[in-house]
TORPA-419744 format. One record per residue (C-alpha): residue number from 0; z, y, x. Coordinates in steps of 0.1 Angstrom, whole numbers, always signed. Layout:
BEGIN
R	NUM	Z	Y	X
...
END
This chain:
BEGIN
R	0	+0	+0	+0
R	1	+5	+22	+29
R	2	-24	+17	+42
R	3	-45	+24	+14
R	4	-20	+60	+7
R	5	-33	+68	+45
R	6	-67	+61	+37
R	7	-66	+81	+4
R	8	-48	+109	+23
R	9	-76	+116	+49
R	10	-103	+113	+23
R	11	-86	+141	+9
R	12	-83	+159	+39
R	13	-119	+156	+50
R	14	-134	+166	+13
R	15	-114	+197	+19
R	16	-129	+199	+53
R	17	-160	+201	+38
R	18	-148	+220	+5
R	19	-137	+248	+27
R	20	-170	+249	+54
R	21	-189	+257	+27
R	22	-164	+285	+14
R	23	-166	+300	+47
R	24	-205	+297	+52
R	25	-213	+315	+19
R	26	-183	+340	+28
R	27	-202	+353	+64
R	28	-236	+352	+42
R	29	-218	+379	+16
R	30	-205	+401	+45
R	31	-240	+399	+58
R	32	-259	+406	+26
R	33	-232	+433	+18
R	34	-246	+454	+45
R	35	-277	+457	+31
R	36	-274	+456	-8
R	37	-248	+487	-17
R	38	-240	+468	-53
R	39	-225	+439	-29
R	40	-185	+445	-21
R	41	-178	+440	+15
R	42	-152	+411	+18
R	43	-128	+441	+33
R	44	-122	+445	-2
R	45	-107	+412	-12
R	46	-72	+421	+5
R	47	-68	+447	-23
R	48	-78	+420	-50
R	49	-49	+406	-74
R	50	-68	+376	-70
R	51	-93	+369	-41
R	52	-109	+340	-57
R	53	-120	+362	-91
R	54	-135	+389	-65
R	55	-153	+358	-50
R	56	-160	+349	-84
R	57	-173	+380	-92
R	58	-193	+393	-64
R	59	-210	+359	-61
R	60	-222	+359	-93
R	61	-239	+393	-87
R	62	-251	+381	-56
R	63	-271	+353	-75
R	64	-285	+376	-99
R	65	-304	+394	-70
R	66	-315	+354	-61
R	67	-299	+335	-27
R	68	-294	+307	-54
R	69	-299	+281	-30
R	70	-268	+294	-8
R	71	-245	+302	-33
R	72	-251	+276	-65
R	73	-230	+251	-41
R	74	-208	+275	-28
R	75	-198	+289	-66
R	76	-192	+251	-75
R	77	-168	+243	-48
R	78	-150	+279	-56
R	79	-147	+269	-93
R	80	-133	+233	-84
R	81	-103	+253	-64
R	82	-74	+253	-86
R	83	-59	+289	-93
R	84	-28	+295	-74
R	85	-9	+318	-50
R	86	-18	+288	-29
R	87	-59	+291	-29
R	88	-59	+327	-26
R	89	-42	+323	+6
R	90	-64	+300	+20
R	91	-92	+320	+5
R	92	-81	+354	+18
R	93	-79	+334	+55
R	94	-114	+327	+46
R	95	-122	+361	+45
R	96	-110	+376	+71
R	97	-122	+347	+96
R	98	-157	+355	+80
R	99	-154	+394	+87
R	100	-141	+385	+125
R	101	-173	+363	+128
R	102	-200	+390	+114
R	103	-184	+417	+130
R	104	-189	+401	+165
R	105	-225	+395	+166
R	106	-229	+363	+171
R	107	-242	+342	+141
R	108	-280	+341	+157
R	109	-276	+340	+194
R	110	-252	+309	+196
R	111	-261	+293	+162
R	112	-222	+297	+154
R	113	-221	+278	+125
R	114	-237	+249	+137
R	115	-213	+244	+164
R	116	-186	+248	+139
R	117	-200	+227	+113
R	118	-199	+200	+141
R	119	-165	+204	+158
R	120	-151	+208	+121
R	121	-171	+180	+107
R	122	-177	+154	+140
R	123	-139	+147	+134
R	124	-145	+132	+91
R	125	-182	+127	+79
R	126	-202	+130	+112
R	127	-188	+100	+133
R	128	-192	+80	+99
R	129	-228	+86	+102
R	130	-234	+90	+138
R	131	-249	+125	+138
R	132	-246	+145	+166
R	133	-253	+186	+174
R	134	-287	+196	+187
R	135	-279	+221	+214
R	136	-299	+249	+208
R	137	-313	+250	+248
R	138	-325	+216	+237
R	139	-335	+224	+202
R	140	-351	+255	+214
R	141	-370	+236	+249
R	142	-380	+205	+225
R	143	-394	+232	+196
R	144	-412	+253	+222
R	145	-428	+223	+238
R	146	-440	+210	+203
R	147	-456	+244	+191
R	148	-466	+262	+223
R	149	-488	+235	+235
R	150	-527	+237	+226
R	151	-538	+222	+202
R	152	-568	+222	+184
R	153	-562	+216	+152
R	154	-531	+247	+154
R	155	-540	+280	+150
R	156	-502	+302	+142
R	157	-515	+337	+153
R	158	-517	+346	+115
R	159	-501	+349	+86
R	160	-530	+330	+70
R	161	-525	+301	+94
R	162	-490	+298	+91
R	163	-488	+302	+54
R	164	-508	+266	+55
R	165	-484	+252	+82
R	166	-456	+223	+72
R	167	-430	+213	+93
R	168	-400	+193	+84
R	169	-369	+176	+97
R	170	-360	+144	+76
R	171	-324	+146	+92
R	172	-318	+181	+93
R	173	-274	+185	+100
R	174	-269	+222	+106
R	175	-301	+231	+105
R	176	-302	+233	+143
R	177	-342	+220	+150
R	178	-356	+235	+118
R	179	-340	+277	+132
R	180	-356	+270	+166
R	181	-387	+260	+146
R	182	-388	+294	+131
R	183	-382	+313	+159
R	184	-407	+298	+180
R	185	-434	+306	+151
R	186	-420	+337	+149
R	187	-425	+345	+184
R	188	-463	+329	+185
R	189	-473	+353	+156
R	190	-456	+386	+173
R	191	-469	+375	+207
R	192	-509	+371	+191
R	193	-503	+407	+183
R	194	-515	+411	+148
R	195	-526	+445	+136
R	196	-500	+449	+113
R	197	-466	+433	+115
R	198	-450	+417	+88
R	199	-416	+399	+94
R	200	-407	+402	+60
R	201	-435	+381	+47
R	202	-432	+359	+77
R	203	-398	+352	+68
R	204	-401	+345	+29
R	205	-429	+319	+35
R	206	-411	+303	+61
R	207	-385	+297	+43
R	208	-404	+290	+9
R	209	-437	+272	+22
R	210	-436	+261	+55
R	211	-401	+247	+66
R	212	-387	+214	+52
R	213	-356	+199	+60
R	214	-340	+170	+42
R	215	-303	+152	+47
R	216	-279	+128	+27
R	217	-251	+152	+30
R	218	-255	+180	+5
R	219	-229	+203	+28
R	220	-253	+199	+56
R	221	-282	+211	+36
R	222	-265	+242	+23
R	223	-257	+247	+64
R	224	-294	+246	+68
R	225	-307	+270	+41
R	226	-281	+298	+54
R	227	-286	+292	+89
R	228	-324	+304	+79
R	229	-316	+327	+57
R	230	-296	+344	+80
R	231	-331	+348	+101
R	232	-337	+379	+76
R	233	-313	+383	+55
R	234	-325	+417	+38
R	235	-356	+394	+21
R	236	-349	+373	-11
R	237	-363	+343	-13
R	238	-368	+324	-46
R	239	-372	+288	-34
R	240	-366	+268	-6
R	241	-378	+231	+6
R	242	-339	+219	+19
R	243	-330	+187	-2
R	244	-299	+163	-1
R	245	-313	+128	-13
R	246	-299	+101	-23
R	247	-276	+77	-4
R	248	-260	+47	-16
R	249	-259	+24	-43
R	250	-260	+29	-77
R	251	-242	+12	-107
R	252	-276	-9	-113
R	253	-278	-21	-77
R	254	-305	+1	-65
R	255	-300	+12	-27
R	256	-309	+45	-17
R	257	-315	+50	+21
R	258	-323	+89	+23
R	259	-352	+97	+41
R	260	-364	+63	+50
R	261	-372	+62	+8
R	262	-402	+79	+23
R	263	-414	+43	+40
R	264	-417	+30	+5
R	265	-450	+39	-5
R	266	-439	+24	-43
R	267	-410	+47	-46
R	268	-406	+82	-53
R	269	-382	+99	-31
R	270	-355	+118	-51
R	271	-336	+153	-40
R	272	-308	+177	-47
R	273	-329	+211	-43
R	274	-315	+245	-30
R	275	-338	+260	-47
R	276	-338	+284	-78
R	277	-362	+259	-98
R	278	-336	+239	-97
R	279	-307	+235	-125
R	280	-272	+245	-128
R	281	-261	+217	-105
R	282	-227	+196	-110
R	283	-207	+182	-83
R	284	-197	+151	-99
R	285	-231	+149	-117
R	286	-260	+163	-95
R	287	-291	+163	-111
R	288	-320	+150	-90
R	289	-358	+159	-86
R	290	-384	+138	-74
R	291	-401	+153	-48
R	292	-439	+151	-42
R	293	-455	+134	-10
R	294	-475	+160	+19
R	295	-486	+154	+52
R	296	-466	+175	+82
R	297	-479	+193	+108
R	298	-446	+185	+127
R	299	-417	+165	+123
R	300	-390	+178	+143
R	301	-356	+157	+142
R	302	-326	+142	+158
R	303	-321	+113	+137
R	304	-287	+92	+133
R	305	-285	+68	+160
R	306	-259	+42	+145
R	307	-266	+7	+153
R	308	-254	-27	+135
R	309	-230	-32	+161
R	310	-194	-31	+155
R	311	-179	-6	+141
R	312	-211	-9	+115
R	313	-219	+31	+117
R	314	-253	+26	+98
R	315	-246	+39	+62
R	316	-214	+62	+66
R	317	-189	+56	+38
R	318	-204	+31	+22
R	319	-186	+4	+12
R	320	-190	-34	+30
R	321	-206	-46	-5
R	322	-225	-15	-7
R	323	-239	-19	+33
R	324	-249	-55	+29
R	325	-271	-44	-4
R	326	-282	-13	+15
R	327	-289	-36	+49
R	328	-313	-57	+23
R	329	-339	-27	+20
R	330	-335	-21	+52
R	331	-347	-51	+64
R	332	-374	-51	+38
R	333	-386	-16	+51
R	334	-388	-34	+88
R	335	-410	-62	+74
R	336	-428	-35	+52
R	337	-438	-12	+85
R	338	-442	-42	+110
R	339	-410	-33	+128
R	340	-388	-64	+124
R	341	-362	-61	+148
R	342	-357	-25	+153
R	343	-325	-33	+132
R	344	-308	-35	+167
R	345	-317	-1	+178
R	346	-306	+10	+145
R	347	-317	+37	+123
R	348	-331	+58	+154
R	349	-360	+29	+153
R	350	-367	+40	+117
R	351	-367	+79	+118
R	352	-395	+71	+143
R	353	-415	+51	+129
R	354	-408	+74	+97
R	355	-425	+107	+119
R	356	-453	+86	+123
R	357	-458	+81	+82
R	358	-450	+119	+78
R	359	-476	+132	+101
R	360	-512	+116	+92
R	361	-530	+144	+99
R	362	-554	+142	+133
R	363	-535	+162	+157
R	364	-503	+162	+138
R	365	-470	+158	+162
R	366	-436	+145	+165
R	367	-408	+163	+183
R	368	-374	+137	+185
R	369	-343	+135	+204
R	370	-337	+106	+209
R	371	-314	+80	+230
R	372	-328	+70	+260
R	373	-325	+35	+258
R	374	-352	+42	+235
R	375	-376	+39	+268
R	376	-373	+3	+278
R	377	-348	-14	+250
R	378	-360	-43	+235
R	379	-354	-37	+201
R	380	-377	-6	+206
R	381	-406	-22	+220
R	382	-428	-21	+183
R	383	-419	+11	+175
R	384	-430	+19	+213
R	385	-462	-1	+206
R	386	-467	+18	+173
R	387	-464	+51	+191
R	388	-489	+43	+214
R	389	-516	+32	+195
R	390	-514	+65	+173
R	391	-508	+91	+189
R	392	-510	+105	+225
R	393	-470	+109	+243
R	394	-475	+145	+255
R	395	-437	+152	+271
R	396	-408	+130	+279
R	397	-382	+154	+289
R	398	-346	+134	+305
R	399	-316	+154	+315
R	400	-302	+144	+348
R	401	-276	+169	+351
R	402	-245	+149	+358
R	403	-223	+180	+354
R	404	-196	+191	+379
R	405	-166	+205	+369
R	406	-163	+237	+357
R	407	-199	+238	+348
R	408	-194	+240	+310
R	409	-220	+209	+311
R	410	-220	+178	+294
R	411	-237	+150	+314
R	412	-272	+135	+306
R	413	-277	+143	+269
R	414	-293	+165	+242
R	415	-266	+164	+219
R	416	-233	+180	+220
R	417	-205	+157	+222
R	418	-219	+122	+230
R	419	-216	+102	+256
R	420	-251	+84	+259
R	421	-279	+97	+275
R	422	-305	+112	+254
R	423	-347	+120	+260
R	424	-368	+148	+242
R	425	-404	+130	+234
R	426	-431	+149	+216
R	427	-455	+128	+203
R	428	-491	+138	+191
R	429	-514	+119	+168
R	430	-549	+112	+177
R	431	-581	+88	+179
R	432	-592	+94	+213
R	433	-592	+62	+239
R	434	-561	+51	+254
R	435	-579	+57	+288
R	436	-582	+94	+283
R	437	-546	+99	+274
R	438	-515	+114	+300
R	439	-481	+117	+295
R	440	-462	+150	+312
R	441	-428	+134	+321
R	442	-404	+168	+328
R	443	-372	+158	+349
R	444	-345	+186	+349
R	445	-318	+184	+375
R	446	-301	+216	+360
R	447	-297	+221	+320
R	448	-305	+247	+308
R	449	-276	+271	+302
R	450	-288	+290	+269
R	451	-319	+297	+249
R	452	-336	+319	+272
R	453	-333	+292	+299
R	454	-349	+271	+279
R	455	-380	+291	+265
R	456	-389	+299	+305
R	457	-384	+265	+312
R	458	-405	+251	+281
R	459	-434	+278	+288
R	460	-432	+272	+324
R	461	-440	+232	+317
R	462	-465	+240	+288
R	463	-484	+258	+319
R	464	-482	+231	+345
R	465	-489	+204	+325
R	466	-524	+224	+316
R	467	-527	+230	+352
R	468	-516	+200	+369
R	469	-548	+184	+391
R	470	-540	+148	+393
R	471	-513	+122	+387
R	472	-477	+111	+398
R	473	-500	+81	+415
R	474	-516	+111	+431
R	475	-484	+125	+445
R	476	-492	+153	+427
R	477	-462	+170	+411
R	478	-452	+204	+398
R	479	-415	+224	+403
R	480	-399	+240	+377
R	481	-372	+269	+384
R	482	-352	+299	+370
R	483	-345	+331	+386
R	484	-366	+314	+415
R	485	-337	+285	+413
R	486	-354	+251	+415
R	487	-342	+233	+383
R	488	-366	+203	+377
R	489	-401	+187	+384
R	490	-433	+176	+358
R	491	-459	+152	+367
R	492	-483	+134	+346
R	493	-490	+97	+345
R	494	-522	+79	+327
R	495	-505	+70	+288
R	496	-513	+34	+298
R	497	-489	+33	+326
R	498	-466	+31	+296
R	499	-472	+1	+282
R	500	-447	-24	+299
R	501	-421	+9	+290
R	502	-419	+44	+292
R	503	-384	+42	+317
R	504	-404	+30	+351
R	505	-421	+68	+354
R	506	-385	+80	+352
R	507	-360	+63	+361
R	508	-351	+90	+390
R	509	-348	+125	+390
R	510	-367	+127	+418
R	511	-403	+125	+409
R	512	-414	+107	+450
R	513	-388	+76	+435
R	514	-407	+71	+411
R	515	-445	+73	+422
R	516	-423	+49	+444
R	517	-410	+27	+417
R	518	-441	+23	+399
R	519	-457	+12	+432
R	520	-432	-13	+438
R	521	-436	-21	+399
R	522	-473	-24	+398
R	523	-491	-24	+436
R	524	-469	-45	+461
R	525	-482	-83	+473
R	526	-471	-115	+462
R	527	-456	-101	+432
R	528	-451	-126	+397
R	529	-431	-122	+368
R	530	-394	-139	+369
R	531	-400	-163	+341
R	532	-428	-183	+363
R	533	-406	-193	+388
R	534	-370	-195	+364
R	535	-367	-222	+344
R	536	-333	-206	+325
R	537	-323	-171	+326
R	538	-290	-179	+317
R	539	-267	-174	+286
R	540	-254	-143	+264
R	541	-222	-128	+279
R	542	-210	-136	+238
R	543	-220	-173	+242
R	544	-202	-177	+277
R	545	-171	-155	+258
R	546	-170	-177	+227
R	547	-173	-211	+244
R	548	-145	-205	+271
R	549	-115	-191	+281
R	550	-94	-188	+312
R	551	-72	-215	+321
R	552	-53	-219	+356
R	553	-54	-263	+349
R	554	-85	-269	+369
R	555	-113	-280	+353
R	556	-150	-291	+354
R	557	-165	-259	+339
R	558	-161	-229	+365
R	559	-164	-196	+356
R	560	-168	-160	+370
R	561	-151	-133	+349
R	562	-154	-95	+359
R	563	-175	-66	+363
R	564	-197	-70	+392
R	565	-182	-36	+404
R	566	-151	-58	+418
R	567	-176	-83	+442
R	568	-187	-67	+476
R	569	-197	-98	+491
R	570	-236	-117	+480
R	571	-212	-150	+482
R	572	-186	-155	+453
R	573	-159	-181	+470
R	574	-141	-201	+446
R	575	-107	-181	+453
R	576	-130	-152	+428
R	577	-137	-179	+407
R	578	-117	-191	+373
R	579	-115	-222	+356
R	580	-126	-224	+320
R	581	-112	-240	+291
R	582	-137	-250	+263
R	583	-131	-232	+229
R	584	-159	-255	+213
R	585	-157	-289	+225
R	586	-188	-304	+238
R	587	-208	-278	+227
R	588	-193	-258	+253
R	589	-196	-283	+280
R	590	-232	-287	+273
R	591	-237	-250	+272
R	592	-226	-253	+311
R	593	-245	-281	+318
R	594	-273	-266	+307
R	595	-271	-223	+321
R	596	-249	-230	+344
R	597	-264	-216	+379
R	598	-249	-204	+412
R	599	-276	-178	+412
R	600	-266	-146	+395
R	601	-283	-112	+382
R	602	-260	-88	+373
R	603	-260	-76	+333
R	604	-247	-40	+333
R	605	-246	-24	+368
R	606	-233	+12	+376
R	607	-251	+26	+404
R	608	-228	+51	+416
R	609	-199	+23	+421
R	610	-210	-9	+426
R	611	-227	-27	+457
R	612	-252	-55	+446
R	613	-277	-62	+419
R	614	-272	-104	+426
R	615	-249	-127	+440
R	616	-245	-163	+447
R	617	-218	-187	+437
R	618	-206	-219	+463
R	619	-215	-236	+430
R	620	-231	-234	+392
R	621	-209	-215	+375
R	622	-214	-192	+337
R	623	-204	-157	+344
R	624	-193	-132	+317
R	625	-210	-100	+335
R	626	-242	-116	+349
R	627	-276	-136	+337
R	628	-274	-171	+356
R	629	-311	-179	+369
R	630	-318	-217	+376
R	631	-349	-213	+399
R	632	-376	-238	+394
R	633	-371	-247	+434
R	634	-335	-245	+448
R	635	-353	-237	+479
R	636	-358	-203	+466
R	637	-326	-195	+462
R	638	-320	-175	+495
R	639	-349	-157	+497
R	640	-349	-147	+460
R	641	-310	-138	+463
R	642	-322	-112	+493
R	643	-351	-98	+472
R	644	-333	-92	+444
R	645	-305	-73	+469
R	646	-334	-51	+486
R	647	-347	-19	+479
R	648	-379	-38	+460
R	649	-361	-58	+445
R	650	-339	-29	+429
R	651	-362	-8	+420
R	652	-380	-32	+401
R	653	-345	-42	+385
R	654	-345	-3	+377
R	655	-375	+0	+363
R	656	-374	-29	+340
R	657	-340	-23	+329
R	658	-322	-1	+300
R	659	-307	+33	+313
R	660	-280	+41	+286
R	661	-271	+74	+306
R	662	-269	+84	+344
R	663	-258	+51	+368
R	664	-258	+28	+337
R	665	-280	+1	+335
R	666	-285	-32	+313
R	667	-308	-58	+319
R	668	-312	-79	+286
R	669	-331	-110	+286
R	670	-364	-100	+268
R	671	-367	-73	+300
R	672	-362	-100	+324
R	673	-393	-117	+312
R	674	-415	-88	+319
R	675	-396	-79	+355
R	676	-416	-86	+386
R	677	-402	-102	+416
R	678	-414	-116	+451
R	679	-430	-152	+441
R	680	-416	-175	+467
R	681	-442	-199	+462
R	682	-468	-171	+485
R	683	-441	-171	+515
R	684	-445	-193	+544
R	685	-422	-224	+550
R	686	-411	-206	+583
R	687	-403	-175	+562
R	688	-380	-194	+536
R	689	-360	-211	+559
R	690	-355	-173	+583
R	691	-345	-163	+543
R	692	-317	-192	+544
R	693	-309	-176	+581
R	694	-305	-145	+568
R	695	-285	-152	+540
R	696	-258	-175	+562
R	697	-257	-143	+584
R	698	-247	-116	+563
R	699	-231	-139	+530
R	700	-197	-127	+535
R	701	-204	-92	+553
R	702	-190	-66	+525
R	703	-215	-41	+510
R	704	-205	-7	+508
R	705	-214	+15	+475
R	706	-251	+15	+468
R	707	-249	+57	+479
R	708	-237	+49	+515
R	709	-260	+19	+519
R	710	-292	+40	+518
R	711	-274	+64	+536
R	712	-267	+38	+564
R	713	-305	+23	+558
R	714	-317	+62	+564
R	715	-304	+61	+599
R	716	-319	+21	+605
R	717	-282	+7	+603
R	718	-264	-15	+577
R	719	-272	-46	+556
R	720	-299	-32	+534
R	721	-317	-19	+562
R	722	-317	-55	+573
R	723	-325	-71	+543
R	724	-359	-47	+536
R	725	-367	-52	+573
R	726	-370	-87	+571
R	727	-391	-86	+540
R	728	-413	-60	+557
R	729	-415	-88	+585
R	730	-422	-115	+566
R	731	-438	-109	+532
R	732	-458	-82	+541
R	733	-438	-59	+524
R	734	-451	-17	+531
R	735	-422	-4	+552
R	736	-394	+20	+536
R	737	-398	+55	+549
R	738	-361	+72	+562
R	739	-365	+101	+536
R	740	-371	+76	+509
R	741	-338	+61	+516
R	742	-324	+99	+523
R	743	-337	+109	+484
R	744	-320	+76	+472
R	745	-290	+83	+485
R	746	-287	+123	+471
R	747	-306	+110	+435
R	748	-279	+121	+407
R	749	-289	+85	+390
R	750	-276	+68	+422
R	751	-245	+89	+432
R	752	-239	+109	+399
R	753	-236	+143	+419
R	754	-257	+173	+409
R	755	-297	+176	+429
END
């Protein structure tokens, strides 16, 4: 009973979260639209007011008879629900006040206030229930100025004519966030074509009633949206908007409702809550809903939910377990629908993609998504990769290496303020022409940009290059990026169908020589096969090794290795690191360990900054619960794969078939391994495998420092990596490793997590 009290105690709280956001929102639009319309008290006035809420009552009442119906039909709703006591008016006059401090400073615009208080107020109740994070705006405005500065022939913004015909919309919209730097950057392309007469005004009412779009399940987050725009030109009226909340859930019948991703059901008509004065008097308990009609985008701009199926299940907010498994169904029928089954796994991310690509048919048409950056090489996004190839043309993949330092004011790797995972801008643009004749402009910035400003001479400076760029990354040809003459990144361009085996190899390092290096290593040395053609078994799920054992100190038949690889410096594991293992299944779990068990191991999740070696071997087959144990067609290739794996080759193509989560962080998941090259052993002289054996007696036990300090060491021709990629240069033919290749490895913020 407790339990359920606390529960319906912080549902309470966060309603009133909400309830009181949207109080404070419409409060700073009335100061604002006080200034210019005389009939409009100032809020200065409610401290004279018997009672605050009748002057809020009042006054926004009037303010709806001159129109802003979209703002303030929510905003009178909540104010009616707030029950009439000395109580309320407090908390209302607070209201006030805070909203006068906040208009009075200046600041709404040029820090998009309200979205970063919509997220630090809301992040803590609804937003974590739906894994929605906060644009930044140097990222929303770098991603938006990439998307519509660009050529493109089908685009002509220098007039209100050609705007007026323009859609763009975000299907996930939050605060708005994407949609405001949308408008400013077509603001600032029709000021900058210079038009004989200049009419913001007009601008502003179409943008707001024709051109922008912007749908999300939480009707709070709408409202955020339409104000946040409003506030662009606030002395205008406009009489409509395009901002919906659509339906989410399940309803008495049964039916599920998945929000925007209705729109991938060609048979069902998607249904909104409009902020628009069309729309009727609209009650909170019973919100009347439109259907709204179908239209092909110019851009979809968004930074969809990125909630996965993992535990805790994030992907459909409050809903109840019942209500998720009915709402799971028609997700799954939506991934057989679009030819995406599996994307379940990446979780909704994978749809708001492949969604984009519905919502922009039009020849030339683009996409413009944050997005996680496991979203480059994960297996669970490889057909919505495949999709994105074969329609359109991937004009920018922007990644963040900034690893912060303290007192920067940074936050590490992503987009989005307040995560943790590393995050990629990708703008995405539809077209027919041949695969051969497309390029991808990857942009790597070792500083993030600080502010807007930052980010619009960064975004223009990279529209620019990648117009002017001569050549490829296989070229060496590459272009810097700076502010106030400050290097702050690189661009380079790569042939689109370098992407095909994934979109991480061109970037897995900041520095842009790594990875014409990487792909080299990836695509041009000798001798080179894929893993499965010489691995019979690539070993077992870290969950099946975790379910069928457990630790025991009784010996037993069934040895295991438990740990992060971080704790092994040595490429031997002696049995002292070893455990025994207790089956938890019976002979099931024997026979799992008869039949994955290996004393070869690839590590699963490795953190470059801390850890020492990418494989290891075991004085005998053992399951290990942070490794992939490879049983080799030929135990003779043991040693000399063991030392490939452990060289600079061999890590780099690890690298650049792997996941990057953020930073260091690296996963290699079994479908990855398939497609990962490695030296075949089956080209190498007898006399070459048995040096390999040699070798690995030699240096078994010799500790490895940190992966930093060994290409430092290697830099100078000392240490056991130098070594190892000598004798691979020696005897496989292998192209020798340059000092200042090692030198850039060991300074790369993905190897060392220090700032360029």
């Amino acid at each position: 009973m407790a339990r359920k009290s606390t529960a319906r105690t912080d549902a309470d709280r966060n309603l009133l979260y909400v309830a009181i956001f949207i109080l404070f929102d419409a409060a700073v639009f009335h100061e604002v639209i006080a200034g210019s319309h005389p009939q409009i008290a100032s809020l200065r006035q409610a401290a004279n007011c018997s009672s605050v809420q009748t002057f809020l009552d009042e006054q926004w009442r009037e303010i709806r008879r001159i129109d802003y119906a979209p703002v303030f039909d929510i905003a009178l709703a909540v104010l009616e629900s707030f029950p009439s006591s000395v109580t309320s008016d407090g908390i209302l006059k607070t209201i006030c006040v805070s909203a006068l401090e906040i208009v009075s400073s200046g600041i709404l615009l040029r820090h998009d206030f309200m979205g970063r208080l919509y997220h630090k107020l809301l992040l803590r109740t609804t937003g974590h229930f739906y894994a929605t994070y906060y644009t930044s705006v140097p990222a929303a405005t770098l991603l938006s100025t990439l998307a519509l500065r660009t050529p493109n022939d089908s685009w002509q913004l220098g007039s209100l004519e050609d705007i007026e015909k323009f859609r763009v919309i975000d299907p996930a919209c939050g605060s708005g966030t994407l949609l405001s730097a949308s408008y400013t950057a077509l603001k600032d392309g029709y000021v900058l074509a210079r038009p004989e007469r200049l009419e913001l005004a007009r601008l502003h009412k179409m943008l707001i009633e024709q051109v922008i779009y912007g749908w999300d399940v939480l009707g709070f987050a709408g409202h955020l949206t339409l104000t946040t725009l409003a506030l662009h030109f606030n002395e205008v009226n406009s009489r409509r908007s395009n901002i919906y909340a659509l339906k989410d859930g399940v309803d008495p019948s049964g039916r599920a409702y998945l929000g925007s991703l209705e729109f991938l059901s060609p048979q069902t008509s998607l249904q909104g809550l409009s902020f628009g004065a069309e729309a009727e008097r609209v009650s909170l308990d019973s919100p009347n809903y439109a259907n709204i009609a179908a239209a092909d985008y110019d851009l979809v701009v968004m930074n969809p939910p990125f909630s996965r199926s993992a535990r805790p299940n994030l992907k459909f907010g409050y809903a109840s377990k019942e209500e998720r498994t009915i709402m799971s169904r028609s997700l799954s029928d939506l991934a057989k629908r679009n030819a995406i089954v599996g994307a379940s796994q990446a979780g909704l991310g994978a749809f708001f993609m492949v969604l984009g690509l519905t919502m922009s048919k039009r020849e030339d048409s683009r996409i413009a998504i944050v997005i996680p950056r496991s979203m480059l090489s994960g297996v669970s996004w490889a057909k919505v990769r495949d999709k994105y190839l074969a329609e359109c043309e991937i004009e920018y993949v922007v990644s963040n290496y900034d690893p912060s330092e303290s007192g920067s004011g940074v936050e590490p790797w992503n987009w989005s303020e307040r995560t943790a995972i590393g995050e990629v801008l990708i703008v995405a643009r539809k077209t027919t022409k041949p695969a051969s004749e497309r390029f991808t402009t990857y942009i790597g910035l070792w500083r993030k940009p600080a502010n807007d400003v930052e980010a619009t001479l960064v975004a223009n400076q990279a529209v620019r290059a990648s117009r002017e760029l001569v050549g490829t990354l296989v070229d060496w040809k590459y272009a810097p990026l700076s502010v106030q003459h400050l290097p702050v990144g690189a661009l380079y361009r790569v042939p689109q169908q370098t992407l095909e085996r994934n979109w991480l190899a061109p970037c897995v390092f900041a520095e842009p020589e790594l990875n014409r290096i990487s792909l080299m290593f990836a695509t041009e040395l000798p001798r080179m096969t894929m893993l499965p053609s010489i691995a019979s078994s690539m070993g077992a799920d870290i969950k099946q090794v975790k379910d069928a054992f457990e630790e025991q100190d009784a010996p037993s038949a069934a040895r295991l290795v438990v740990g992060h690889q971080g704790d092994m410096a040595t490429l031997l594991i002696t049995p002292e690191k070893m455990k025994y293992g207790r089956p938890k299944k019976g002979p099931k779990s024997i026979e799992l360990h008869q039949r994955r068990a290996s004393a070869l191991l690839l590590a699963d999740r490795p953190h470059l900054s801390t850890e020492r070696l990418i494989a290891m071997s075991a004085s005998e087959p053992v399951l290990a619960t942070a490794f992939w144990e490879l049983q080799l067609n030929d135990a003779c290739w043991n040693s000399a794969i063991l030392l490939w794996l452990n060289s600079t080759y061999g890590l780099l193509q690890y690298l650049g078939s792997a996941e990057c989560s953020m930073g260091d962080h690296f996963q290699m998941k079994k479908g990855q391994m398939e497609t990962m090259p490695v030296l075949d052993p089956r080209q190498m002289e007898d006399s070459a495998l048995i040096q390999a054996d040699a070798v690995l007696e030699r240096v078994a036990l010799e500790p490895f420092p940190v992966f930093p300090r060994q290409f430092a060491d290697a830099a100078t021709g000392v240490g056991l990596r130098s070594e190892i990629d000598t004798f691979f240069a020696e005897h496989a033919d292998m192209p020798r490793i340059a000092a200042s290749t090692y030198q850039q490895l060991a300074q790369d913020p993905v190897v060392t997590k220090r700032r360029r």
